[in-house]
C-alpha positions as CSV (number, residue, x, y, z in Angstrom):
1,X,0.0,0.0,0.0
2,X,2.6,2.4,1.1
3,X,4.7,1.7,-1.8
4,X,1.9,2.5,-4.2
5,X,1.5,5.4,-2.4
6,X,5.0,6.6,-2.9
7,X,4.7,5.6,-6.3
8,X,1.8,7.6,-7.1
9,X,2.9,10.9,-5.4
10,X,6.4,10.7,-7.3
11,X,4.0,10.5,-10.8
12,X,2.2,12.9,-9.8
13,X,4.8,15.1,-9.1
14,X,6.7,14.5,-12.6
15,X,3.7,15.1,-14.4
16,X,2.1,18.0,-12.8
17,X,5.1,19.9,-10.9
18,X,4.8,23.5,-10.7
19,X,1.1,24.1,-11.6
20,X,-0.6,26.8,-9.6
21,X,-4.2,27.2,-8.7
22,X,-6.2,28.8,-12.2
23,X,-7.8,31.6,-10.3
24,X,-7.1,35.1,-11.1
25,X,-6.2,37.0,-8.0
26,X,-3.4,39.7,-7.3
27,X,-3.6,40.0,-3.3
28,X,-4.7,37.4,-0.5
29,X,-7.9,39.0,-0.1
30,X,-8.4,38.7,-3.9
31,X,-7.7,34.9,-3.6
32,X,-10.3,34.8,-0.9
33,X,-13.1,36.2,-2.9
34,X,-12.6,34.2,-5.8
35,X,-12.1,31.0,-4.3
36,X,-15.5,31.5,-2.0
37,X,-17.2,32.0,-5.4
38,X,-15.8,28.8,-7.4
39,X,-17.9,26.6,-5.1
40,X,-20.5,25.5,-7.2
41,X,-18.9,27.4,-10.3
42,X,-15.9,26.9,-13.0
43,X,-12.5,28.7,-12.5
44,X,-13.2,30.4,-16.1
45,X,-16.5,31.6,-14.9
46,X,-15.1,33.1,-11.7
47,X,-12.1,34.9,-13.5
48,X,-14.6,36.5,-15.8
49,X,-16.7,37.6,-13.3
50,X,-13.8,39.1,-11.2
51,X,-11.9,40.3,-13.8
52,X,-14.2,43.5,-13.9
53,X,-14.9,42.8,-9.9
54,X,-11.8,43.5,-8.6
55,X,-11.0,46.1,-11.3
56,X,-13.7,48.3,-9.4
57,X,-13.1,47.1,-6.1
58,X,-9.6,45.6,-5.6
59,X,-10.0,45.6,-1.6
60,X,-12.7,45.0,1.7
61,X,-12.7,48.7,2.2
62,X,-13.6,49.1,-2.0
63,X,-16.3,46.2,-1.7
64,X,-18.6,47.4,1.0
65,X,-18.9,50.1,-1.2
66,X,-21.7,47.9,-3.0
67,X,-25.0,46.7,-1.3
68,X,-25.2,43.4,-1.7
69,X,-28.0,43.5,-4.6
70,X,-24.9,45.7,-6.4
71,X,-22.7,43.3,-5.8
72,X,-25.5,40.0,-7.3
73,X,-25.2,41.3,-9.7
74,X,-21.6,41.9,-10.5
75,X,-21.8,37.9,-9.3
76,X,-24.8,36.9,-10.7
77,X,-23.1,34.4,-13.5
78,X,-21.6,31.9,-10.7
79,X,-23.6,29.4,-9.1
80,X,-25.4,30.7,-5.8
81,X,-24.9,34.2,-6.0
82,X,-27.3,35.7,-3.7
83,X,-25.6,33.6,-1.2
84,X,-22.5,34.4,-2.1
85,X,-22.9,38.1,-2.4
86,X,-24.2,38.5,1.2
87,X,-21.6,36.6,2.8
88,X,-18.7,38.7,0.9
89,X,-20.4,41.3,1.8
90,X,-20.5,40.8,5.6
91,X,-17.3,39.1,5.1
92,X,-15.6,42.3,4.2
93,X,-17.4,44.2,6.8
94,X,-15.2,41.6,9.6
95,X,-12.2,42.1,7.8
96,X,-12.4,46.2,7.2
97,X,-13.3,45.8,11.6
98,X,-11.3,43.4,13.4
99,X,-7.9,43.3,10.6
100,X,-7.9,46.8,8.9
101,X,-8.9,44.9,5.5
102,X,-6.0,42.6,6.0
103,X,-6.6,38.4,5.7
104,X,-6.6,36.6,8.8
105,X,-3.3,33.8,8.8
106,X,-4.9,31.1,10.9
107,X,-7.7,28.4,9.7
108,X,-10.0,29.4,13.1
109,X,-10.2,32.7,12.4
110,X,-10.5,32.5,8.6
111,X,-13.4,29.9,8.8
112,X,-15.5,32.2,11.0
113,X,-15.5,34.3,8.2
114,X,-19.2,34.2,6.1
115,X,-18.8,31.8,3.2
116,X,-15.3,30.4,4.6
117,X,-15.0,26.7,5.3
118,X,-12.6,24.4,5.8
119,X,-11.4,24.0,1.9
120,X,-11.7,27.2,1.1
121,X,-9.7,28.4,4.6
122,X,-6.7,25.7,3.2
123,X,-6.9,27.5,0.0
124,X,-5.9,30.7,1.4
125,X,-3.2,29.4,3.6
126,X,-1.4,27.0,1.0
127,X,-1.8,29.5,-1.5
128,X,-1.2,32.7,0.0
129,X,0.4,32.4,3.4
130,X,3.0,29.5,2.5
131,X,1.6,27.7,5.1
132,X,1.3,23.7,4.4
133,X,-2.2,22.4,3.8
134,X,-4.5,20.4,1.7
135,X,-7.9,21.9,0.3
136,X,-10.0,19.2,-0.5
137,X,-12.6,20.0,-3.3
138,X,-14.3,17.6,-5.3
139,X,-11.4,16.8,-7.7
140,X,-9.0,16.2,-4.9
141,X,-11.6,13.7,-3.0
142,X,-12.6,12.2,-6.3
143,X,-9.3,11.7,-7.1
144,X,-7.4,10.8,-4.3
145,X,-10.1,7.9,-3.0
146,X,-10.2,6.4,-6.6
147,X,-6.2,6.5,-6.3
148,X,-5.9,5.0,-3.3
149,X,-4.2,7.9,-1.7
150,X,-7.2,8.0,0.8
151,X,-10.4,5.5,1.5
152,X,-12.9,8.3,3.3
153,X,-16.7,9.3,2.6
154,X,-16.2,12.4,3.8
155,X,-13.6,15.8,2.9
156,X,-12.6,15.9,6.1
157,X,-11.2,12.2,6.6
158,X,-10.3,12.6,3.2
159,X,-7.9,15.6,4.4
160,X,-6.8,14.0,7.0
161,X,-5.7,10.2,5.7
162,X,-3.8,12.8,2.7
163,X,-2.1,15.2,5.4
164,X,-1.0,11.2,6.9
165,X,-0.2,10.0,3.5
166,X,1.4,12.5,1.6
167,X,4.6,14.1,3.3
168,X,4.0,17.6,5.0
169,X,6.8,19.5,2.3
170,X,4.0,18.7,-0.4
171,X,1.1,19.3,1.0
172,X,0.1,22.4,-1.0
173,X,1.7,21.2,-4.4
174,X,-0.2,18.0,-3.7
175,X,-3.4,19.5,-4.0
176,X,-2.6,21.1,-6.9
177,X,-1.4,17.6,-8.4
178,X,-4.4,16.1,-7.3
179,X,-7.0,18.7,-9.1
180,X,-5.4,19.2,-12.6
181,X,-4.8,15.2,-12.7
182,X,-8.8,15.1,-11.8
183,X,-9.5,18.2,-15.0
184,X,-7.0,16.5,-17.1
185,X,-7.0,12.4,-17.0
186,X,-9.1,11.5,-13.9
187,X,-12.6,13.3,-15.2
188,X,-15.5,12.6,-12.5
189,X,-18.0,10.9,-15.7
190,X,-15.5,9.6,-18.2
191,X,-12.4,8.8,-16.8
192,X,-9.4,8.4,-19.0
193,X,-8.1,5.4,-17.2
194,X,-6.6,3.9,-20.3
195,X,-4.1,6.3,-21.0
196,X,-3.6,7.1,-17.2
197,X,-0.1,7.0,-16.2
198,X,-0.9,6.3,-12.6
199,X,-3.5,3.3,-13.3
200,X,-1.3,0.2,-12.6
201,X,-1.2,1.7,-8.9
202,X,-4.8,2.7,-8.9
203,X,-7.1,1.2,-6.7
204,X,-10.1,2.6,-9.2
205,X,-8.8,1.1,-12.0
206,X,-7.6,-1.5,-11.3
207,X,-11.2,-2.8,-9.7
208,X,-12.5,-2.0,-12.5
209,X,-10.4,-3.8,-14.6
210,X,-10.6,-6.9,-12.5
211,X,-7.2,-7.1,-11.6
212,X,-5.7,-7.8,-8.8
213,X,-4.1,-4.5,-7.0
């Protein structure tokens, strides 16, 4: 198991080294906006929709200069906007208060932010704090279950058998891996698993192959 593993991550790595996240963003809080607004939406989507948001209003203090019908519909093209737009809005409003506009550097104090959870909290810090973590959306729990990389029905224990699994130093490049091997090869409807480069090691594969891992 823990040989496949290794194997895996070292493919991975060779294949997919030095991609980034596809969001457009210039600062932290930038990053935070637009990764609150992918949930339920494509990365295109969000960078055309932010494109003209942030050239408006780059910062917190610029953004609670909308109400949050203006800002629907700046937002209204991503997938639940009116939810979304109310909790930037009061979002911003924390920030502009309790950190003068800046972004929290802690996962507590990020996810008590409106529309922050967990994956979107380990976005921010991988991303724009350096700090090591692994954002699970559904690419990375899609793909790192059918790999073998973790056995969980949940994000969470999905997280956590990855943060056991994967060595700390590649954390935040791992989930990077993980998501553009998921858009590229590992699709959620029509795998590629023929031309996979990872399937002799893959748990999903190989089961449905009817070999023997």
């Amino acid at each position: 198991m823990y040989s496949n593993i290794e194997s895996i991550i070292k493919i991975l790595e060779s294949i997919y080294s030095g991609t980034k996240t596809s969001l457009k963003y210039k600062t932290s809080f930038q990053l935070l906006i637009a990764a609150i607004l992918s949930a339920q939406s494509t990365d295109v989507r969000v960078n055309i929709v932010t494109k003209e948001l942030f050239g408006y209003y780059p910062t917190a203090r610029d953004m609670l200069k909308l109400s949050v019908t203006d800002l629907e519909n700046h937002i209204k093209t991503v997938g639940l906007y009116k939810t979304k737009a109310k909790h930037i809005i009061d979002a911003c409003k924390i920030l502009v208060e309790q950190y003068d506009g800046e972004i929290p550097s802690t996962r507590e104090e990020l996810v008590k932010l409106p529309g922050v959870g967990r994956k979107t909290a380990n976005v921010v810090l991988s991303i724009s704090k350096n700090i090591p973590s692994i954002a699970v959306d559904t690419h990375v729990f899609r793909v790192s279950n059918r790999l073998g990389l973790a056995c969980a029905d949940n994000v969470l224990e999905t997280e956590k058998q990855l943060m056991k699994n994967i060595p700390k130093e590649k954390w935040s490049d791992a989930h990077h891996w993980l998501i553009w091997h998921g858009r590229k090869i590992c699709k959620a409807r029509k795998p590629l698993c023929n031309v996979c480069p990872i399937n002799k090691y893959c748990d999903y594969y190989q089961k449905k192959s009817g070999v023997a891992v």
